[in-house]
Structures are given as C-alpha cells and as structure tokens.
C-alpha positions in Angstrom: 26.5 96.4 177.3 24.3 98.6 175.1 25.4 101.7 172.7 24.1 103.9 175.2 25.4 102.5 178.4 29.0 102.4 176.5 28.5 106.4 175.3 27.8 106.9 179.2 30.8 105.2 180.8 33.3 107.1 178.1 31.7 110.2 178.9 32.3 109.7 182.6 35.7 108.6 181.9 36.5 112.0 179.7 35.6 113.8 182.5 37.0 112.0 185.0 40.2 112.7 182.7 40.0 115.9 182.0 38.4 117.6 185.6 42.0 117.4 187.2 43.8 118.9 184.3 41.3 121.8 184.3 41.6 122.2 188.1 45.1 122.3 188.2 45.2 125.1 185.5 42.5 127.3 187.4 44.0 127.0 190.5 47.9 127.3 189.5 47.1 130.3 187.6 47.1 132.7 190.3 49.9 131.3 191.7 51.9 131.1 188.5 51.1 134.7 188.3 52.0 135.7 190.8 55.9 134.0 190.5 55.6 135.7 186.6 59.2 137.6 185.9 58.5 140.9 183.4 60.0 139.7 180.2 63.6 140.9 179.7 65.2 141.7 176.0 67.2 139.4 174.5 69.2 139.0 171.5 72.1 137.0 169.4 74.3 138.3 167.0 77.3 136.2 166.3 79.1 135.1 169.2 77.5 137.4 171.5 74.3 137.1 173.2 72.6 140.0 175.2 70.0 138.5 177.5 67.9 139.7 180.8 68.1 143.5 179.8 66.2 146.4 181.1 66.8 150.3 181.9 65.9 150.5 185.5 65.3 153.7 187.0 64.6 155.1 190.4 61.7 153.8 192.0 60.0 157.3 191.5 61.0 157.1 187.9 63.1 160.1 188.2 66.7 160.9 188.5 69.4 158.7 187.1 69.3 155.6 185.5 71.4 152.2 184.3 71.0 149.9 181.5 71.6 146.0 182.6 72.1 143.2 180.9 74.1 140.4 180.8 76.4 139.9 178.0 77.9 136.5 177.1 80.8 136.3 174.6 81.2 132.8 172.8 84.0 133.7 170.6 87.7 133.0 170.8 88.8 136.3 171.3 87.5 138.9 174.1 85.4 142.1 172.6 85.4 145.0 173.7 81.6 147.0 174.9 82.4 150.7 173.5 79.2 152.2 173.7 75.6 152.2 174.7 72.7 154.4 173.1 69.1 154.1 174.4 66.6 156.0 172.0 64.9 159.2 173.5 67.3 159.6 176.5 68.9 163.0 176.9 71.8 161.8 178.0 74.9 159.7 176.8 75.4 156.2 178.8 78.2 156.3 180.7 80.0 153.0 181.1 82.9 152.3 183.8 84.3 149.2 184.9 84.3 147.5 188.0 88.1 148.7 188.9 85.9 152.2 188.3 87.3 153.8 185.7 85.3 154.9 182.7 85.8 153.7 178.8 85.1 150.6 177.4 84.0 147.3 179.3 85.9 143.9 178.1 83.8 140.9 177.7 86.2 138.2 177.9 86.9 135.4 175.2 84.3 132.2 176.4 83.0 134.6 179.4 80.4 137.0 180.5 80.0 140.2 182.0 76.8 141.5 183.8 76.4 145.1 184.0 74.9 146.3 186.9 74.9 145.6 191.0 77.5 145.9 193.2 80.8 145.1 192.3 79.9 145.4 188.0 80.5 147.4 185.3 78.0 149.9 184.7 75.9 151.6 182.2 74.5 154.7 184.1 72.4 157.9 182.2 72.5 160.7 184.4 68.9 161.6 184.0 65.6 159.5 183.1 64.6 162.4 180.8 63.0 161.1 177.9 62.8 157.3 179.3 59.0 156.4 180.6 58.2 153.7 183.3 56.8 150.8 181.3 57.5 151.7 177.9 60.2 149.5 175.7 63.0 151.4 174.6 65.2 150.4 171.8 68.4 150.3 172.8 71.9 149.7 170.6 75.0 148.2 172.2 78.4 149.1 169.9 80.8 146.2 169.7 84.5 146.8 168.8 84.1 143.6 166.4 80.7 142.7 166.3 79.2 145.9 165.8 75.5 146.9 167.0 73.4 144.9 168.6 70.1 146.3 168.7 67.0 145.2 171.4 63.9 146.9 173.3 64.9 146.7 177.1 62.1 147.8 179.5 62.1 150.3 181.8 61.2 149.2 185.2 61.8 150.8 188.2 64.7 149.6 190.9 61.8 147.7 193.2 62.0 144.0 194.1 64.2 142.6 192.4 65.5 144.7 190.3 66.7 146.9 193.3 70.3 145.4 193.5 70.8 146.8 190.0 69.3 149.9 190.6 71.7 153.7 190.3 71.4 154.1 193.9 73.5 150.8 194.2 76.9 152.5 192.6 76.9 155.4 195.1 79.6 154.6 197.2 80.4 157.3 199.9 83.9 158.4 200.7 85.4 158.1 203.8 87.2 161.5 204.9 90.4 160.5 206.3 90.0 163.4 209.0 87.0 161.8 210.1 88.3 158.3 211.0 88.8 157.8 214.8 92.4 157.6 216.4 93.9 154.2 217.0 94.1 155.3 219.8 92.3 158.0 222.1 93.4 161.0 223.0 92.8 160.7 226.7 95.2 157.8 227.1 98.1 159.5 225.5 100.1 160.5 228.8 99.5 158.3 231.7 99.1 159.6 235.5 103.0 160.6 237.3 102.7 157.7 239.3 102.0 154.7 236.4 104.9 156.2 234.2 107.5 153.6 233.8 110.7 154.3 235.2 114.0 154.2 233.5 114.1 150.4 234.0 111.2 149.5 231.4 109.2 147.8 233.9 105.7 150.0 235.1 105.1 152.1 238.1 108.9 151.3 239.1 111.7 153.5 239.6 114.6 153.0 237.6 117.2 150.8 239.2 120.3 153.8 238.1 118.8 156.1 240.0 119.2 156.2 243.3 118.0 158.7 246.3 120.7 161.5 247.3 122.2 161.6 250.4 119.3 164.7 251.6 116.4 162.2 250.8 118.1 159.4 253.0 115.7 159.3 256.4 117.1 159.9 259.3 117.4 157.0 262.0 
C-alpha cells in the first residue's frame, strides 16, 4: 500500500473514531443541561461538613426566608449549631428545632441534621431585606466547638425543587378546638318517645317492673 493510500485509510479511521464522540457531546448537551442542579455551597472544617446550602426565599423574592443546608458531624461527640449570620440580611436567623422550640440545633456525634422541609430544624429570617435573587451571600454558621464555618450559599427562590424547603413549608395552622366537629351530632342527642329504651336496657321496650294500673286494664 502506498504512503498515500496509508495517510487516507488513518484519516478515515480518525474520523470514524472521533464522529461519535463529537455527536454524543452535541447532542447530550442539551439534555445534560437541562438535568443541571444550581451549584450549592459547600464546606469542611474539622469534623463537620456543610454541603447543599442555599437561602431560599419566596418565589417572588419577598417576605421571609430560610437558610438550608445539610450539616454532617464526623466527630465523637455531638456539636451544638448556636447561630447563623448571613451578610446584608436585616434580620437575625432564627433557628428552632424540629420538637419547635427555638435555641440551638444539636448535630449528633457520627450523624447529620438537614435544616429545612417538613419535619426539620430551621433557619428562618423574617424578611428577605437585603438578600437578592441570584446573588451569593456569605454566610457564617457558629459552632459551640468548632467555631465558624464560613460559605457563599445562593439565594434561589422556593420553585422546583427547592419548594419543600421553602418558609411557606414551616407554616403550620392551628386547629381551634371550638371549631372541631362533635363526635357526635347534635340532632341525634335525644331520640324520638317511642325508640327510648325502657327501664329494661333493651330498645323500644317497656320495662319489665312496670306494669299497667288497674285503670289502663281494657275492659272485656
């Protein structure tokens, strides 16, 4: 075979090689795309890692807000979550555990705790003042023994996905106890004369010690 017949048959064999591969990335793009995840903070310090965390607010951007995250603790000893501070937010993060009383959050010794969506401990601002749909806000969680742990979480608003984590999740409305129906209704509390049970227990009978007086005895 000559030079130029051998040149030929590795070109068509580079192509050959290569056409699929560039195929497969033009055409998976789109799809890729459209399966990407926005890219959550993340952060180790010691035995603690912070990973998947954003500030989501409402989906009009307005109103209150939470900080997620879920926080893994690889130590020996459980930690306690005392604080959170996002940088430009008006207002103070409050944080409440999922028995709902407000304070600190324990993450366990070899555990994690995700904060946000139903049944979680949250991080909720009462406002969004000062926090802007798509910007990356740096954000410092206080550890009893670790200390701060600082990252960029974005703010995204509770759509999609992120709507299970959203404030509007931790609204839980009360129940009056007024307002619950009777066990049982009011128009079967008395029945009619002539279904009440008579002194004998058994329904729509009369009672067996009473008898009819003399005066109600027909006459034969």
């Amino acid at each position: 075979m000559s030079r130029s017949l051998r040149r030929g048959a590795v070109a068509a064999v580079l192509a050959l090689t290569v056409a699929p591969f560039a195929a497969a990335c033009g055409a998976g793009s789109d799809s890729q795309t459209l399966q990407v995840q926005p890219n959550s903070a993340a952060t180790s310090v010691g035995n603690l890692k912070v990973q998947n965390a954003f500030i989501i607010t409402e989906p009009n951007g307005t109103g209150p807000a939470t900080v997620t995250a879920r926080i893994f603790n690889n130590g020996s000893s459980p930690e306690q979550l005392t604080g959170i501070t996002v940088e430009g937010a008006a207002q103070q993060v409050k944080l409440t555990g999922a028995d709902g009383k407000s304070g600190s959050i324990t993450i366990p010794a070899n555990g994690s705790v995700t904060l946000g969506g139903s049944g979680n401990p949250t991080a909720m601002l009462s406002s969004s003042q000062g926090i802007v749909l798509g910007n990356f806000q740096s954000t410092v969680f206080n550890f009893s023994s670790t200390g701060q742990v600082t990252l960029s979480p974005q703010v995204t608003p509770a759509t999609h996905y992120f709507q299970p984590f959203g404030p509007g999740v931790e609204v839980t409305p009360s129940t009056p106890a007024s307002g619950a129906p009777s066990a049982h209704p009011s128009g079967s509390a008395s029945a009619p004369a002539s279904a009440k049970p008579g002194t004998s227990g058994k329904p729509g009978t009369p009672g067996e010690s009473v008898s009819p007086s003399a005066s109600e005895t027909p006459l034969r």
